[in-house]
NUBA-984089 format. One record per residue (C-alpha): x, z, y. Coordinates in steps of 0.1 Angstrom, whole numbers. Each point is the difference from the previous one (the first is absolute). Layout:
N
<site x="X" z="Z" y="Y"/>
...
***
This chain:
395
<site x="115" z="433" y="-180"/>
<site x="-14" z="-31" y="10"/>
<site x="24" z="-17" y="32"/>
<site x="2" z="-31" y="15"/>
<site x="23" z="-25" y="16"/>
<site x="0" z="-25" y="23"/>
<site x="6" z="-44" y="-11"/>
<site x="2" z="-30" y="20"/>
<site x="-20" z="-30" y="-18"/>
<site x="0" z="-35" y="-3"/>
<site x="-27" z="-25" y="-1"/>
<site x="-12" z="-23" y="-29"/>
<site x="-32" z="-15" y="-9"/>
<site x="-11" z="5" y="-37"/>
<site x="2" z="-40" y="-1"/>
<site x="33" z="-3" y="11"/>
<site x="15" z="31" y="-21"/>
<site x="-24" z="-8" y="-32"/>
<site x="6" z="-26" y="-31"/>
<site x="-25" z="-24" y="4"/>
<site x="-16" z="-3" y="-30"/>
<site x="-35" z="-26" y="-8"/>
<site x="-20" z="17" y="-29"/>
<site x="-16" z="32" y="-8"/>
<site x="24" z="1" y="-37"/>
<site x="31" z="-4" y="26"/>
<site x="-15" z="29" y="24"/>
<site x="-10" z="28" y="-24"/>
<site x="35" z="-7" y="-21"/>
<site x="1" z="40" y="-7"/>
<site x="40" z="-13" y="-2"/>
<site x="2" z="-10" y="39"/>
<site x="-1" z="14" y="32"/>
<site x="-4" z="-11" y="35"/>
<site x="-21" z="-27" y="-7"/>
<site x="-21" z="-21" y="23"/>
<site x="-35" z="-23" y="-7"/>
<site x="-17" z="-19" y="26"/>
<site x="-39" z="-1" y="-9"/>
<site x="-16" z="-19" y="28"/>
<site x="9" z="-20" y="29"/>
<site x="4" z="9" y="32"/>
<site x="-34" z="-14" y="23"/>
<site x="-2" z="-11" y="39"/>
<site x="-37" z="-7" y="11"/>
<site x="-5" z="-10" y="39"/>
<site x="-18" z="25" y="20"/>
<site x="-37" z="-8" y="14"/>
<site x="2" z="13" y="37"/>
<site x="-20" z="30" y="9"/>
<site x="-38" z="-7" y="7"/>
<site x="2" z="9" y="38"/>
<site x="39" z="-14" y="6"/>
<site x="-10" z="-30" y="21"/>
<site x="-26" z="21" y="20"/>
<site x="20" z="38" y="5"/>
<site x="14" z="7" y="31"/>
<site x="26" z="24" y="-26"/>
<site x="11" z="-32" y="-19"/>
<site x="34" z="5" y="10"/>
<site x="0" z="37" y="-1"/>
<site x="-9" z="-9" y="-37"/>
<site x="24" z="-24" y="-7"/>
<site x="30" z="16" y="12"/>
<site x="-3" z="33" y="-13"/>
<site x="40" z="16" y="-6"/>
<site x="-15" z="18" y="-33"/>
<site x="16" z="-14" y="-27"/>
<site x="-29" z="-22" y="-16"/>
<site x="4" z="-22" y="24"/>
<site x="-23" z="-27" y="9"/>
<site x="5" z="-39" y="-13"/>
<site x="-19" z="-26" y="-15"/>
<site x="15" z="-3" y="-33"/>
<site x="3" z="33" y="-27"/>
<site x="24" z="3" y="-28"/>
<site x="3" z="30" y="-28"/>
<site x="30" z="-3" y="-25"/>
<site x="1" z="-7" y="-38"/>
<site x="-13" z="24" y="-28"/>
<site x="22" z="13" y="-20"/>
<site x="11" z="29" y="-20"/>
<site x="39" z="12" y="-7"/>
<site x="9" z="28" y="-24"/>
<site x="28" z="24" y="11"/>
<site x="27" z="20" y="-23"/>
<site x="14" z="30" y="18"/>
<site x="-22" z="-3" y="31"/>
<site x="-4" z="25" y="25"/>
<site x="-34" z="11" y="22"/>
<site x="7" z="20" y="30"/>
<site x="-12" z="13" y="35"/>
<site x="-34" z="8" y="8"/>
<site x="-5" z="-37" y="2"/>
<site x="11" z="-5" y="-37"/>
<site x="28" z="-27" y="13"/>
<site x="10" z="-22" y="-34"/>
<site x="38" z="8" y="-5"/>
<site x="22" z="-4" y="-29"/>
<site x="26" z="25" y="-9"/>
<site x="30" z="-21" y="17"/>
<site x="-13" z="1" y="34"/>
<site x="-22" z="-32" y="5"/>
<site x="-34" z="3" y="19"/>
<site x="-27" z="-25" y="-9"/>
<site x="-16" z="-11" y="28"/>
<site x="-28" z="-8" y="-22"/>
<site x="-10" z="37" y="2"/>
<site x="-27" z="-10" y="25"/>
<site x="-19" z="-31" y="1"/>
<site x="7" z="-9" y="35"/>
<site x="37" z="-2" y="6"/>
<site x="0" z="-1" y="33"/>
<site x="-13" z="34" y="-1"/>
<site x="26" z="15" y="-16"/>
<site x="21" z="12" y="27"/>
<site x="-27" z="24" y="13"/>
<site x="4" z="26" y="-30"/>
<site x="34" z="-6" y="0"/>
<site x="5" z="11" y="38"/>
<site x="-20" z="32" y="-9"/>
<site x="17" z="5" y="-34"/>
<site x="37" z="2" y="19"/>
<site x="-15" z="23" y="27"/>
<site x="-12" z="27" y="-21"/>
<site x="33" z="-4" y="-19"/>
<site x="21" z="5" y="34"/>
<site x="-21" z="28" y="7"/>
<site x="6" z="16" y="-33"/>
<site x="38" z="-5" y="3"/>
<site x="2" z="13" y="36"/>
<site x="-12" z="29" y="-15"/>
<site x="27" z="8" y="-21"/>
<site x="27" z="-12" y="14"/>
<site x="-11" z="10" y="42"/>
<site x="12" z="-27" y="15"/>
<site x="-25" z="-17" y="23"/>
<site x="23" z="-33" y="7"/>
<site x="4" z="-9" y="-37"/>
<site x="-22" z="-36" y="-9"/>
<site x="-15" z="-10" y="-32"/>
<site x="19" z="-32" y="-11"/>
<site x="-26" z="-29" y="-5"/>
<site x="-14" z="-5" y="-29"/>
<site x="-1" z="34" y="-13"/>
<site x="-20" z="18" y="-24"/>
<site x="-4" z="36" y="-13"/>
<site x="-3" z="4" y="-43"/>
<site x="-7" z="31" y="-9"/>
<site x="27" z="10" y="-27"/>
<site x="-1" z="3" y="-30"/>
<site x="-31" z="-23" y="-1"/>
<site x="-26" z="4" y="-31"/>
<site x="-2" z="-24" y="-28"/>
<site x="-24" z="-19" y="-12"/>
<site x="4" z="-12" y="-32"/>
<site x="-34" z="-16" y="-12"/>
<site x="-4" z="-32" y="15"/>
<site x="-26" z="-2" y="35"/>
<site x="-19" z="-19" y="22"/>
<site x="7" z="2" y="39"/>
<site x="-29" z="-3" y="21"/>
<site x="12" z="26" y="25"/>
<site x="11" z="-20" y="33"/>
<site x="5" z="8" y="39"/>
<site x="-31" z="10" y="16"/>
<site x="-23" z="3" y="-28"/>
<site x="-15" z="30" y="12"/>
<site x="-19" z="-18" y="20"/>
<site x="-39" z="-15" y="-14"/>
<site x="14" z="-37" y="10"/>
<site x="33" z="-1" y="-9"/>
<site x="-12" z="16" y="-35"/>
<site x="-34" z="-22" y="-8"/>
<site x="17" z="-36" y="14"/>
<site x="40" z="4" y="-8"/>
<site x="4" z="29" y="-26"/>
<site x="-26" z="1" y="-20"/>
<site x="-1" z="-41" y="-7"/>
<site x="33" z="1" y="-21"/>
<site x="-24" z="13" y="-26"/>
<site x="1" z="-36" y="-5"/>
<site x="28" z="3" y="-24"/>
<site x="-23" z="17" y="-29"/>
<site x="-25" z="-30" y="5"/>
<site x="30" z="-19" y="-11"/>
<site x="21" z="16" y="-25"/>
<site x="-14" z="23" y="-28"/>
<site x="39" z="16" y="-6"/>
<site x="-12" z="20" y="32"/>
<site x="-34" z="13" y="-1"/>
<site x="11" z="37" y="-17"/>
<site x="31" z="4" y="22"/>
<site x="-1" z="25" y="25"/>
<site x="0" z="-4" y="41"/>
<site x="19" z="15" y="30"/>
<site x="-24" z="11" y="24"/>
<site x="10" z="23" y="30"/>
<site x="-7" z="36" y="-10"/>
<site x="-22" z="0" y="34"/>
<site x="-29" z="-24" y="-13"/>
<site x="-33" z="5" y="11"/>
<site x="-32" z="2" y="-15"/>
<site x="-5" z="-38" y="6"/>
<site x="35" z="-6" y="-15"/>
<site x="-9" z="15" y="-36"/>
<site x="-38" z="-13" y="3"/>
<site x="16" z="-32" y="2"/>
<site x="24" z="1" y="-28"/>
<site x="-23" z="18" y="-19"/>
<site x="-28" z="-27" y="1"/>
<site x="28" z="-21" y="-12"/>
<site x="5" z="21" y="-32"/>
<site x="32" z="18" y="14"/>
<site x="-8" z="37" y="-9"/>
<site x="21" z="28" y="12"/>
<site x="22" z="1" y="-37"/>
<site x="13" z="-33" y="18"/>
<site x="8" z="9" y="30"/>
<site x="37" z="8" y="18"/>
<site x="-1" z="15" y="33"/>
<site x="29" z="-6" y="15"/>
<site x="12" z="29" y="26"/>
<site x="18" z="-18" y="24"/>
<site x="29" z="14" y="-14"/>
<site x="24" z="-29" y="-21"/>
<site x="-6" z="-8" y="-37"/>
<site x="17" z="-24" y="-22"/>
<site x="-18" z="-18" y="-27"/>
<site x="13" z="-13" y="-27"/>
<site x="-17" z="-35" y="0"/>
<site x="-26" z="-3" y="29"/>
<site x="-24" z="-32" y="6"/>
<site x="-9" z="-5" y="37"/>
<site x="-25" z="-29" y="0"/>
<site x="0" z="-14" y="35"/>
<site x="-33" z="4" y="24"/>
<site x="-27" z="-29" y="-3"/>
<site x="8" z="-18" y="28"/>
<site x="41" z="12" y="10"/>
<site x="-1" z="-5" y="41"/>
<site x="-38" z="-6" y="8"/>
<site x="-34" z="-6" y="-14"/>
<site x="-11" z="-24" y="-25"/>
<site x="-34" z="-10" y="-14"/>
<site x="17" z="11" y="-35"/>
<site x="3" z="36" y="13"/>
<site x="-37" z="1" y="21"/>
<site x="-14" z="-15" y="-35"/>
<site x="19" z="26" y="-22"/>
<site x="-12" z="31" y="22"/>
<site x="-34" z="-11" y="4"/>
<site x="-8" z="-9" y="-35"/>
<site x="17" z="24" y="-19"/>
<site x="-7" z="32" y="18"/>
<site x="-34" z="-9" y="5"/>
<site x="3" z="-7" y="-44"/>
<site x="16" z="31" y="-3"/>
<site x="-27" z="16" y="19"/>
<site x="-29" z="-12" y="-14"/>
<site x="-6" z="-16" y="26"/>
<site x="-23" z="-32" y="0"/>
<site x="18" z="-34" y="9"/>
<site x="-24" z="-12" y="19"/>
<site x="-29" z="9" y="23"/>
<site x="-29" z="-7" y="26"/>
<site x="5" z="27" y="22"/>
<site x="14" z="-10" y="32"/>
<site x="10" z="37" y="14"/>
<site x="14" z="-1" y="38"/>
<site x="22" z="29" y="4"/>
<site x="16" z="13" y="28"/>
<site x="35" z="19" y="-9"/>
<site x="9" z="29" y="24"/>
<site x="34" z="19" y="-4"/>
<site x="-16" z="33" y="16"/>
<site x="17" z="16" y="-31"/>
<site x="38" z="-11" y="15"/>
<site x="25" z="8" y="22"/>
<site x="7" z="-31" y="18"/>
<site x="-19" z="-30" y="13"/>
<site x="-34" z="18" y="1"/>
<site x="-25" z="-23" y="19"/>
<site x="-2" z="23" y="30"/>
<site x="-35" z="-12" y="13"/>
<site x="-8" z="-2" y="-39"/>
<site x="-34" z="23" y="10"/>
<site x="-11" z="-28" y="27"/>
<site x="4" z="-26" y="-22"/>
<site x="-16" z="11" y="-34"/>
<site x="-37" z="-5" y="14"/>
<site x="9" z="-34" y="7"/>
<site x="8" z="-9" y="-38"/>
<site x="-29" z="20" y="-14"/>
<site x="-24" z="-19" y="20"/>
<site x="16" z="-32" y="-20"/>
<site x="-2" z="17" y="-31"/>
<site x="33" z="13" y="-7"/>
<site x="7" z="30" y="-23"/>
<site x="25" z="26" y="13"/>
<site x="27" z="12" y="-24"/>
<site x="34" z="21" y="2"/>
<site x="17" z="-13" y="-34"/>
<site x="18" z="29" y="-4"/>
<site x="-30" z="22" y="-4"/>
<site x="-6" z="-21" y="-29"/>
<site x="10" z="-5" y="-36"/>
<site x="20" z="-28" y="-10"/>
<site x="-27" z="-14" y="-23"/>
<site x="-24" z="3" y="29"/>
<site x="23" z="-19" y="25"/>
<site x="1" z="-29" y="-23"/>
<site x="-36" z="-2" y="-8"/>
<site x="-11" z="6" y="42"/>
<site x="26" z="-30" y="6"/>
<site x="-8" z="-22" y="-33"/>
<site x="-33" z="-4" y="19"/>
<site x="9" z="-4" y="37"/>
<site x="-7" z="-39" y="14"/>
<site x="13" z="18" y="35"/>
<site x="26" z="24" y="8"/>
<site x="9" z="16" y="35"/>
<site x="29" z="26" y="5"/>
<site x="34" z="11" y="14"/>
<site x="29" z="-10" y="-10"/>
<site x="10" z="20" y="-30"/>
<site x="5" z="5" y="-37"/>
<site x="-43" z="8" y="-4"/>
<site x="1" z="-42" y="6"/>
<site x="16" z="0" y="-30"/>
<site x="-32" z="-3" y="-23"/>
<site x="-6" z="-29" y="16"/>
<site x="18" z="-17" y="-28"/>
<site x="-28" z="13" y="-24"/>
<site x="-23" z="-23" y="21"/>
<site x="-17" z="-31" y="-15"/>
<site x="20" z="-34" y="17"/>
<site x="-15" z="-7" y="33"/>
<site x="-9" z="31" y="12"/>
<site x="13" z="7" y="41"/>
<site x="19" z="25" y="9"/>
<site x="1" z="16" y="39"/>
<site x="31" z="15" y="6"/>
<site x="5" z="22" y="30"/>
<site x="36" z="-1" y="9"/>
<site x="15" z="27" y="28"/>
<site x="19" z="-22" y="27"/>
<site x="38" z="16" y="-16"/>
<site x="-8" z="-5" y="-34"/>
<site x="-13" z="-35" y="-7"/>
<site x="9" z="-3" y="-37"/>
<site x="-13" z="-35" y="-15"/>
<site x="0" z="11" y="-39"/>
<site x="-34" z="0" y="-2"/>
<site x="-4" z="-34" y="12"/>
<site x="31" z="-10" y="-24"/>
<site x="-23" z="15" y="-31"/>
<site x="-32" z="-13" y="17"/>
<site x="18" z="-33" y="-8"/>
<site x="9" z="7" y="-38"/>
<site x="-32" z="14" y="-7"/>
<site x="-22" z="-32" y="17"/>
<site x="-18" z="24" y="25"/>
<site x="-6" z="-5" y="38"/>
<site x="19" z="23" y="21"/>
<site x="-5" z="9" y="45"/>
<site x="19" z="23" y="17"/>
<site x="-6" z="20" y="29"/>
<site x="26" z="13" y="24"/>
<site x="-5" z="32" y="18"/>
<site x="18" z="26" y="25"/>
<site x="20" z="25" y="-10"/>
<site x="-7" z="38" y="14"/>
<site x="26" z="21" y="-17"/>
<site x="34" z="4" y="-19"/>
<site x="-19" z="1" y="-35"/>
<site x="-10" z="-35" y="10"/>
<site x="-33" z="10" y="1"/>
<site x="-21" z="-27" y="22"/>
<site x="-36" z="-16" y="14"/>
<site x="-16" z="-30" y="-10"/>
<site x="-24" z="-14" y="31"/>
<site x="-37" z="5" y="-16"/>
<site x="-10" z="-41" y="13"/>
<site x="26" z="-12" y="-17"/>
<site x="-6" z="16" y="-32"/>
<site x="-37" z="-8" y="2"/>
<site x="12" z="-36" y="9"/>
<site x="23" z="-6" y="-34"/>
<site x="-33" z="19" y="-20"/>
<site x="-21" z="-31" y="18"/>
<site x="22" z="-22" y="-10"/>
<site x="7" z="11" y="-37"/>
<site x="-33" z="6" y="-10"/>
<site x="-20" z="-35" y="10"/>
***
């Protein structure tokens, strides 16, 4: 019967625990373990200022959001690389990189800083689950602690981790998860091995690995659970921190390649991108304004009503985007460079990513900053102003 015990961690980073090694004959040594490569530099670009940052009256708002993308004129994402693991270890629902003698990578996401979010929520649910058997409501989870299921299952054949914090999400998948694909674009020992997904994938999740050639014979979906592997590669995310034009580039071409997707195009689409399908920051005057935007020609589209291949060939199109703040904004990496996005920001959540990728991906990027209405963050945008940043986008 399947049990499981509690283990405090440490942290490493696969650079700092990993041999350095500087060919692909050193790397794929079927001899060595715990290997790592660098494959591209590390990149920092300086940031072109929002269209409308001299002008808005929410430029500060803007620039000193508390989110954790936080505003400044220079951006920097991390070297490539990929490191091979003997005896490594996946575990929690975020599949957390471990090895079997208690080290954390903190390359597990791509955005360190991030890290300790998970981890807070990983060490409640284990002091809940302890409270419960041992009744005592005083007792505290020591830092640093983590919950393996026991005995974990093996994995003997060698595997591929894509599976990451927060890949559920359409964003976090398409622009951080998804890109470390990259490592079968550049080494040939790894196109037939099979990848760690989470065993909750969606539909877009396997249409995108399957347009890739990843069939469901190569798939491993991981539980959530804790599984040891044998020898696991973990090829980092495209750009480790940020954005980079490498990463914007990647997802653009190559989806819209694996697709069928035409590279280039005359249309010049203007879509307006509504999250009436979601939970939380919903445009609440949303009905008010959409007259507005079809009177300057903009299509309305919910992108979760629509197939993955349909999302990238709507937003391989668009020369203007308007929406909320959201993961639907996402696409707007399939755009051609230039394009302009509109991003409607509620006043507590003013999260600069967009502008960050805007950046990488040479597009033009205005933000709008509206009121908040409710806890779910759900907010209004005033009609003149939107109509003011259309005037202003589409001379």
């Amino acid at each position: 019967m399947a049990t499981y015990k509690p283990s405090t961690f440490n942290f490493s980073s696969l650079k700092d625990f990993c041999w350095p090694v500087d060919s692909r004959d050193a790397f794929f040594n079927p001899e060595a373990n715990n290997l790592y490569l660098k494959v591209f530099e590390g990149v920092a670009y300086d940031c072109t200022p929002p269209l409308n940052m001299t002008a808005s009256p929410d430029a500060d708002l803007f620039k000193n959001s508390p989110v954790h993308h936080r505003y400044a004129d220079t951006h920097e994402a991390g070297e490539v690389f990929i490191a091979t693991l003997g005896k490594a270890r996946i575990a929690t629902p975020y599949a957390f990189i471990f090895n079997q003698s208690g080290v954390l990578f903190n390359d597990s996401y791509h955005n360190q800083s991030m890290l300790p979010m998970p981890i807070e929520r990983m060490e409640h649910f284990i002091k809940v689950d302890l409270q419960m058997s041992i009744k005592d409501e005083a007792f505290s989870v020591p830092a640093n602690t983590v919950r393996f299921d026991w005995p974990p299952k093996q994995i003997e054949e060698p595997c591929i981790l894509l599976a990451s914090p927060w890949c559920e999400g359409y964003h976090h998948w398409i622009l951080e998860t998804l890109p470390r694909l990259w490592a079968l674009d550049e080494f040939e020992e790894l196109r037939n091995l099979p990848v760690v997904i989470p065993a909750w994938a969606k539909q877009y999740h396997l249409d995108s690995l399957k347009a890739f050639g990843i069939d469901d014979v190569r798939i491993l979906k991981f539980d959530g659970g804790t599984w040891d592997f044998e020898r696991l590669y973990v090829p980092s995310f495209l750009a480790p921190g940020g954005h980079s034009e490498r990463q914007i580039t990647w997802v653009r071409e190559r989806l819209r390649k694996a697709f069928g997707i035409a590279p280039e195009n005359t249309k010049e689409r203007h879509l307006y991108v509504s999250r009436r399908d979601a939970a939380s920051r919903r445009l609440d005057n949303e009905a008010a304004i959409l007259p507005l935007l079809e009177k300057y020609g903009f299509e309305i589209i919910a992108p979760g009503e629509l197939t993955l291949a349909e999302q990238i060939s709507k937003f391989s199109e668009a020369a203007v985007i308007v929406g909320v703040a959201g993961s639907g904004l996402t696409n707007f990496a399939f755009a051609q460079p230039g394009c302009t996005l509109i991003e409607f920001h509620p006043a507590d959540y003013i999260n600069p990513a967009y502008w960050f990728m805007a950046n990488a991906a040479g597009h033009k990027y205005w933000f709008e900053i509206g009121e908040t209405v409710n806890e779910a963050q759900d907010f209004t945008i005033e009609i003149e102003r939107v109509e003011a940043a259309l005037k202003a986008v589409l001379v």
